[in-house]
N, C-alpha and C positions, 0 to 999 in steps of 0.2 A: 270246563267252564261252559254253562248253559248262556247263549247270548242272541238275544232277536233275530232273523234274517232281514229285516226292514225296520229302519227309523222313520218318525218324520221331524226334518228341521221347520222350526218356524223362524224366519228374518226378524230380528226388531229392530235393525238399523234403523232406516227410516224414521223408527219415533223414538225409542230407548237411546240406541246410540248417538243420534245426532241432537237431542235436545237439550243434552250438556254442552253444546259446542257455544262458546261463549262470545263467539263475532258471528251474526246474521248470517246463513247460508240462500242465498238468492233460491227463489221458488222455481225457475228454470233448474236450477242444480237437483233440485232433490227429485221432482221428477224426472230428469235422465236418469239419473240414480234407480228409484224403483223402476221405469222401464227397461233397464237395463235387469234389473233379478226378475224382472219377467221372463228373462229369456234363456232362465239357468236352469228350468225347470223346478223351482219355487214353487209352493202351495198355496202356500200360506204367508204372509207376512203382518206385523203393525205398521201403517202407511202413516198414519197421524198420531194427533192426541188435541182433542178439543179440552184445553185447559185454558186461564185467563191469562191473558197475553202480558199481564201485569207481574207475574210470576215465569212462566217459560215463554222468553221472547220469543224464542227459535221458533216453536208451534203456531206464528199467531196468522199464519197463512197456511193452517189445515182446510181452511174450507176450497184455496185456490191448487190444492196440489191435489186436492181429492178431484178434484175437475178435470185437471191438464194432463192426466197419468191417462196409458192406455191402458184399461180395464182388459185386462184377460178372464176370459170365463171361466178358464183352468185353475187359476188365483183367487183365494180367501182376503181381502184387505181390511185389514180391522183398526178401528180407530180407539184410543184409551181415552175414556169419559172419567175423570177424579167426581164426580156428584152429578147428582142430578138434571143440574143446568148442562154440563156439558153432556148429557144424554141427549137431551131435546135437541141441543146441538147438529149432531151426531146425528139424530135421527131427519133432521131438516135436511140436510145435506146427502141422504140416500146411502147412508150408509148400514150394511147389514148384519156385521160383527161389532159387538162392543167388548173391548177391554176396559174389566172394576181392578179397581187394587186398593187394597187394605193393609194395613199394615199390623204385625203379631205383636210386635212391641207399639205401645199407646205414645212412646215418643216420638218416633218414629211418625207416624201418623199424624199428632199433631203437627209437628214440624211440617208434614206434606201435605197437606188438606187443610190445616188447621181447625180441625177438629183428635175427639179421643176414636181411640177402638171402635169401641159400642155405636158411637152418634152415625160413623162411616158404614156400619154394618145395618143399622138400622135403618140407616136414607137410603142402603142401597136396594132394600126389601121392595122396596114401589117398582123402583128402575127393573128388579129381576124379573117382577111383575108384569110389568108393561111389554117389558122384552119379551115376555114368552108368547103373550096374547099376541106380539103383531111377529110373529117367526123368527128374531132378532137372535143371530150367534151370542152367548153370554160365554164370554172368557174371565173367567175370575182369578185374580194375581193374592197371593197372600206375602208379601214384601216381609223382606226380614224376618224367614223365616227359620231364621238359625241364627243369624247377630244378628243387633241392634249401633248403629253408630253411638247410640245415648245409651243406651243401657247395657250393651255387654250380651253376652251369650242370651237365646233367648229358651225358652222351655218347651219341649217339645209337647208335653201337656196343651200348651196354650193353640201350635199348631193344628193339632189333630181332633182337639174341640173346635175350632175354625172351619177345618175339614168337611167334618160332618156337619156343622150349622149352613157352609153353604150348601155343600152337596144336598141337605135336604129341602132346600128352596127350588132344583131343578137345573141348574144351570149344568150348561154342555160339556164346560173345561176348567177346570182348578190347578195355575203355576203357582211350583212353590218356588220361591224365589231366593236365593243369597246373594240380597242384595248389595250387599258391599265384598261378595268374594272372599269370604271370612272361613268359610265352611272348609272341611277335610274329609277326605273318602271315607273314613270311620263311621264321622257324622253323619253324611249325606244316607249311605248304607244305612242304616241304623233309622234314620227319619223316615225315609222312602218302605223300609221293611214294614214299618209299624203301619201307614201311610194305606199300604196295600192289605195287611190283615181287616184293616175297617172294612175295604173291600167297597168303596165308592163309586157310585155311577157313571158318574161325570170321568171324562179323560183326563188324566194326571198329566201335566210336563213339567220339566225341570229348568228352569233358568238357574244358570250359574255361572256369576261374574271372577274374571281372573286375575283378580288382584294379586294373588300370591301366589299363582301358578299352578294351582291346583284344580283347573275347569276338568280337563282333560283326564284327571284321574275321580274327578268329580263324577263326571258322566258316566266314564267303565262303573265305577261303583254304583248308582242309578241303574245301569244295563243290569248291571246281576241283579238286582233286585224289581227288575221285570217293568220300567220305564223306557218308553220306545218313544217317548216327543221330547225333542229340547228344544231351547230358546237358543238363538245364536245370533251374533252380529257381523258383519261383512267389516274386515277387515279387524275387527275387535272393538268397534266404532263403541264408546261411551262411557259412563261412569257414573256418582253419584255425589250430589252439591251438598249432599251434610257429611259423607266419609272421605275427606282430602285424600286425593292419592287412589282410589278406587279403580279399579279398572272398568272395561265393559265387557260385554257379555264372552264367552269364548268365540274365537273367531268362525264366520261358517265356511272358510274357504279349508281350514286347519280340522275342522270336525267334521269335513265330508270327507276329508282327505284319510284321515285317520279311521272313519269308518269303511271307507271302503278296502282299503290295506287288512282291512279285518276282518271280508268279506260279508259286510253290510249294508244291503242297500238303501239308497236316500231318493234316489230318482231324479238326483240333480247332477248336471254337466259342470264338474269340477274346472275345464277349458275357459264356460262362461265366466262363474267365478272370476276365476283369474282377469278377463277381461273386463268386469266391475271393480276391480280392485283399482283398477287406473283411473274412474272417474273417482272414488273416494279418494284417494290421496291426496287432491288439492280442496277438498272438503275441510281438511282440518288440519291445524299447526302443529298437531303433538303427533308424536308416533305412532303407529298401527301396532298395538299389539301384537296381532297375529306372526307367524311363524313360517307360515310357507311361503309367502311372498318373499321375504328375508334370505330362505335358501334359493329362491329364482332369481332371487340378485345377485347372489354369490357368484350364481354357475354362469348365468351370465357375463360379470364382468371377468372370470376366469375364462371365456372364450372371446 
């Protein structure tokens, strides 16, 4: 089995994970939060999401956590801009990465943006724009890109025209995402193959939600087919408000664990991990997904 010697994890807790939490997390909380995976040896994470506070409450104190976080030079913090306004956003508030997301299914989409495909792809052509003129990281998310909550299985046709339409705009990074954790090693294999024969500029990562408990076999499958960036969440932090029951992304305390076991480096301190895991759990009412916390409780209460 041919398999990377180094990954890199990127954290979405911070914006992915926690913007489904459905009671207010105090903007003191989330910055312990990120300062704390500062110190895991983290790269890269999504810190916010300038969207309208009319729709994700949780986010609407982006501009005050972007402020009160301590900025490490070592860390990428990127913030998720749904349209345009919240680019300008985004870009008011000193921020250097932006994360687009678009969604492969038009349901999908509208449901989240309230617009189709096309209109989101098209508004985002100025923003790629503008980004590139002023040195702006462009992360570009393609959501559902394997199911759709409304529509069922999505075509891989429709992904990998997406592909190339942004890759040829210039942008840095293109995730493909499953987004409701639908996806199966078959699948994933088989997307990521085709994915990489286009042969794209841009850095590919993999986001992959664990609804059904297939992140983990998700990923090894993505490894063989020569993807070295995933998306991951601290603790397994989040989910998705159109797929009831959806998980959040695979956890990163469980995916560095599992990758180093397998002699692949992340460059993260699995120790720290663990000690951010104790500030998220009173984050949120529902249960942590992840897995190794769960066997640290065991052992522990067995001593």
């Amino acid at each position: 089995m041919t398999l990377p010697l180094k990954v890199n994890i990127v954290e979405v807790g911070p914006r992915d994970g926690l913007q489904n939490e459905a009671e207010f997390i105090p903007t003191d909380k989330k910055i312990e939060l990120i300062n704390s995976l500062n110190q895991t040896g983290l790269k890269r994470m999504e810190a916010a999401s300038f969207v309208h506070p009319l729709y994700v409450p949780q986010m609407k104190d982006a501009r005050a956590v972007l402020q009160g976080i301590e900025h490490s030079p070592d860390v990428q913090y990127m913030a998720l801009v749904p349209n345009a306004k919240g680019y300008e956003r985004a870009l008011e508030n000193g921020v250097k990465a932006v994360s687009l997301v678009v969604g492969a299914s038009d349901s999908f989409n509208r449901n989240n943006v309230k617009m189709s495909r096309e209109e989101s792809l098209r508004n985002f052509e100025a923003v790629v724009k503008d980004a590139r003129k002023n040195q702006i990281f462009i992360r570009y998310n393609i959501a559902t890109s394997f199911w759709c909550p409304f529509e069922g299985r999505v075509e891989e046709k429709a992904v990998l025209e997406m592909v190339q339409e942004i890759d040829s705009q210039g942008v840095d990074e293109i995730v493909i995402c499953d987004t409701i954790g639908r996806a199966n090693p078959k699948q994933t294999a088989e997307l990521f193959s085709q994915i990489t024969a286009i042969g794209p500029r841009a850095a590919i990562t993999a986001h992959l939600h664990d609804t059904y408990g297939f992140a983990l076999a998700n990923i090894l499958a993505a490894l063989k087919e020569g993807v070295t960036s995933f998306d991951t969440s601290i603790g397994g932090l989040g989910g998705c408000p159109f797929a009831p029951g959806a998980a959040g992304n695979a956890a990163t305390e469980d995916v560095v664990f599992m990758l180093h076991e397998m002699g692949i480096e992340t460059g993260i301190d699995i120790d720290a991990l663990k000690q951010t895991l104790e500030i998220v759990k009173p984050l949120t009412k529902r249960e942590l997904t992840g897995r190794l916390h769960k066997v640290q409780a065991c052992a522990a209460a067995a001593n």
